[in-house]
N, C-alpha and C positions, 0 to 999 in steps of 0.2 A: 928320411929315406922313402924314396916313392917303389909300392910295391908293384910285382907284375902282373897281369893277368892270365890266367889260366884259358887253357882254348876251350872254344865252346861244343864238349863233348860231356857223352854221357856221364862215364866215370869223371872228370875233373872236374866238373859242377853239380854234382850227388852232395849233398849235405852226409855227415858233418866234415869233409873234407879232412881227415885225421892226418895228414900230411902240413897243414895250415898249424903256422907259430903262431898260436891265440895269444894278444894281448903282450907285443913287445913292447918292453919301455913303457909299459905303464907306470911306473916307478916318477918318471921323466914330464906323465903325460895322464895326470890323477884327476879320477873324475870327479866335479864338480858337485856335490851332494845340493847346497844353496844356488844352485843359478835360477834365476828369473825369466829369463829369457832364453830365446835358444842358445844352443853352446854347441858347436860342431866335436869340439873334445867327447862334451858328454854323447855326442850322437857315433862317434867309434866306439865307445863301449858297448852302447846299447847295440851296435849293428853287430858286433863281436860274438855280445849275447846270446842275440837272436841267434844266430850261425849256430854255439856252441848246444845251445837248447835241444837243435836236434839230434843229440848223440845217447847214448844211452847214458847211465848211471856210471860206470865206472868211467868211462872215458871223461864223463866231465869231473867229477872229483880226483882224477889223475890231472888233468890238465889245471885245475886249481893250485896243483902241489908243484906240477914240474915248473908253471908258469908263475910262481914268487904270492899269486896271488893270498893263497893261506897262510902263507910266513907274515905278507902283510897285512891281515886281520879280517880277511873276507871268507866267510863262511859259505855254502851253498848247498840245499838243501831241495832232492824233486821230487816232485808230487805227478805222480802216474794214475791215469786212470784211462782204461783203451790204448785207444789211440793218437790221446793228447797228453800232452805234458807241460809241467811249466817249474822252473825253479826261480826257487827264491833266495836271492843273493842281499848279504846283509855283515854290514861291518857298523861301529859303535854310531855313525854319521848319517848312512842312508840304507832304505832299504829296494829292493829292485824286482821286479815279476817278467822273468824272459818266459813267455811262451813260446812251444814247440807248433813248427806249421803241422804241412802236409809227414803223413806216416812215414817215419823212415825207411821201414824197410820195403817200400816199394813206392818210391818218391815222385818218379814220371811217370810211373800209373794212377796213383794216387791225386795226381794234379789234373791228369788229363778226364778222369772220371769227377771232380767236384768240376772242375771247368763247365762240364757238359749237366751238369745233373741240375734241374729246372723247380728243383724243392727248395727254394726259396722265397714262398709265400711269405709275407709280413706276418710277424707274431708279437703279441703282446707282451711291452715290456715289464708289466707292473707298473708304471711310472709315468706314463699316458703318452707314449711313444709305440713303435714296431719295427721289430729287428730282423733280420735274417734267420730262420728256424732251427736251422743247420748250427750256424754259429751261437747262438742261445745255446740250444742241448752241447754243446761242447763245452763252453763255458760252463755250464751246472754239474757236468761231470768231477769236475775238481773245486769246486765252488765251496763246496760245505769245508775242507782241507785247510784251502787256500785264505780262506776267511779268517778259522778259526788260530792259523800259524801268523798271520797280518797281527789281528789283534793281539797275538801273547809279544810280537816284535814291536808294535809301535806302542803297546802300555807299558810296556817294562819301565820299572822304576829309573828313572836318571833317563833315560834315553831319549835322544832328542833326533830320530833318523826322520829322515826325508824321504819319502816313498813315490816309486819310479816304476812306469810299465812298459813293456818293449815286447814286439816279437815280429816275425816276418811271416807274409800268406797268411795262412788262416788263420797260424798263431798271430798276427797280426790284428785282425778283425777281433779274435776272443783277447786279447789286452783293450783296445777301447773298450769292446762289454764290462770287462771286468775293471776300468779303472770308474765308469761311470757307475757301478754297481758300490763299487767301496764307497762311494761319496754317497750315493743313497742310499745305501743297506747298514755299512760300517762306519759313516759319519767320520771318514778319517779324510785328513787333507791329500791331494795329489801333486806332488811338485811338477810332472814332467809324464808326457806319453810321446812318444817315440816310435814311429812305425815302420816298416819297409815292405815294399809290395802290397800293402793292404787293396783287398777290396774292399766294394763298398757293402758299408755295415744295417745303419740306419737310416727309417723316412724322416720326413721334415721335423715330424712332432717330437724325435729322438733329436736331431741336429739341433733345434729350436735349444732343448733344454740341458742339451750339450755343455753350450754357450754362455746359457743365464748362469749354470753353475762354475765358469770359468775355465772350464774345458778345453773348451775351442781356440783361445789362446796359449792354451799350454801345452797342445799337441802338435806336433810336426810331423806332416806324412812324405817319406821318402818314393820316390818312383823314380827308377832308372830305365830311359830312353822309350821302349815301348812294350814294355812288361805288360805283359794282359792279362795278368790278375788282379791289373788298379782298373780295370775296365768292364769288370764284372761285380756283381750281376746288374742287370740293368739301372743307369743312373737317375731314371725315371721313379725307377721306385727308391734307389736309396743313394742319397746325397753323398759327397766328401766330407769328413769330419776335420780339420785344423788345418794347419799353413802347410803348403803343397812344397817342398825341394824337389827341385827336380835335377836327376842328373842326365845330362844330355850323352849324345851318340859318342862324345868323346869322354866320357866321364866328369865333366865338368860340370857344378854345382850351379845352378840356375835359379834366379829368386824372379817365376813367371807366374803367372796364374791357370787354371785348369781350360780356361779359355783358349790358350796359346800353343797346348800340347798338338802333337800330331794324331790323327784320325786311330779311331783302334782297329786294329788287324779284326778280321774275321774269325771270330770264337772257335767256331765247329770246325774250321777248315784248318785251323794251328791243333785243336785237340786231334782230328783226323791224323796229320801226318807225326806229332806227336806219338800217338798209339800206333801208325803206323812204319815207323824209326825206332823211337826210345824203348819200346817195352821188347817188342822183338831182340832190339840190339842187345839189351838185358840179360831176357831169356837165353838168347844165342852166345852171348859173350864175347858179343861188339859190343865194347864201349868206348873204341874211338869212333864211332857214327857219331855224325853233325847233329845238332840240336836246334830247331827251326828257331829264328833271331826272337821272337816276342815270348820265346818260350826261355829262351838262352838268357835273356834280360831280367827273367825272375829271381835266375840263382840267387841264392843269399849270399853264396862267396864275393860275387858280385859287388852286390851293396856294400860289405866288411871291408871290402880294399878301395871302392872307389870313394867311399867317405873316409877312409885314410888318406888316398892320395890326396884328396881337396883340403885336410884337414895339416898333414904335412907339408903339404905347399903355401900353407898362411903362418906358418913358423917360422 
């Protein structure tokens, strides 16, 4: 069943969209804990994820319950600290890290101020790389948590789960930190990273050792059409990290290279009418005002349906 799209306004593209049937028919359409390679199945969950990440706490353990998920054996459990969050999703077979992007509760402001904000000097990864400063400190805020709940899931006695990281926007950028942080910190394997709207994270010496550690094959970075948060911050300083999907203007699934995309919109001038639309409309309580297209292409509602639709159309 191919799903609809929501119009590109304020209110119907606000995360966590609490109107959205997360996760129909997964019964039907069970994600893959062993794959090797990419799996568009496993990529609607993780895009699901990402979406559901930014809701608060009850809404996501309600939605576990209403949506069959807890019945069939997936637990979910978030880790808060600020203004990030990330849960950890984990049944007998694999384990899963959906990071939360941009702050819920003021999401087009929110977006439109990291969009603009120029504090992302290179910082030292530990690891003889340099990452985004911004994205670093967000990651270490849940880092000491997220470490310590990893390790008690993936040593338990018998258990043999596969451990998986996802998240969309920023949440996106701190899941590559923190799957490459598990492999050098907590020496635990990574099956699979899964991204959507990510910016870019790391310089070369980070890409570099990405790769050697099998990384770079086992990440897939989602971009739909001309979201310009795959466009920032500058690609001079920090590289793309795994295989590019790209879904084009119609939502169709594209296996291109970064070479082939279209030019990226002007930063300051999409944040400009951004702050000058969305947050007013907000504040004011228009939230059918229009949402400028490269801004409109970041939603995560976005992402969650149009990797279903490509994903239901190969069934």
């Amino acid at each position: 069943m191919i799903k609809p799209l929501p119009p590109r306004t304020i209110s119907a593209l606000a995360p966590p969209n609490t109107n959205y049937s997360y996760f129909e028919n997964f019964q039907q359409n069970a994600f893959k804990p062993n794959a090797d390679s990419f799996d568009l199945g496993n990529a609607w969950w993780l895009a699901e994820l990402s979406l559901l990440a930014y809701a608060h706490e009850p809404f996501i353990n309600d939605t576990f319950s209403s949506s069959g998920l807890t019945a069939a054996g997936f637990g979910v459990e978030v880790i808060p600290k600020d203004d990030i969050q990330c849960c950890v999703i984990s049944n007998d077979k694999s384990t899963i890290v959906a990071f939360r992007g941009t702050q819920i509760d003021n999401f087009w402001g929110s977006l439109a101020n990291w969009l603009t904000d120029v504090r992302f000097a290179p910082f030292p990864d530990g690891f003889g790389g340099h990452v985004h400063k911004g994205f670093w400190d967000a990651l270490s805020g849940v880092w000491s948590d997220l470490a310590n709940r990893l390790g008690q899931l993936q040593n338990q006695a018998g258990a043999a789960r596969t451990l998986w990281f996802t998240g969309h926007s920023l949440g996106a950028a701190i899941a590559t930190l923190a799957a490459d942080r598990t492999i050098n910190e907590l020496h635990l394997q990574v099956a699979g990273l899964y991204t959507f709207g990510s910016p870019h994270v790391g310089d070369d010496s980070f890409r570099s050792r990405f790769y050697s550690e099998g990384l770079g094959d086992k990440t897939f970075r989602f971009r739909n059409n001309r979201d310009i948060v795959t466009t920032v911050p500058p690609k001079f300083l920090y590289p793309h990290v795994g295989t590019l999907k790209y879904l084009d203007g119609s939502g169709q699934l594209q296996d291109i290279d970064d070479a082939q995309l279209p030019g990226p919109p002007n930063v300051l001038r999409v944040a400009e009418q951004l702050l000058a639309g969305a947050v007013p409309g907000v504040l004011g309580g228009h939230l059918s005002l229009p949402i400028p297209d490269p801004i409109a292409d970041h939603a995560p509602i976005y992402y969650a349906i149009h990797v279903w639709n490509n994903y239901a159309g190969t069934e």
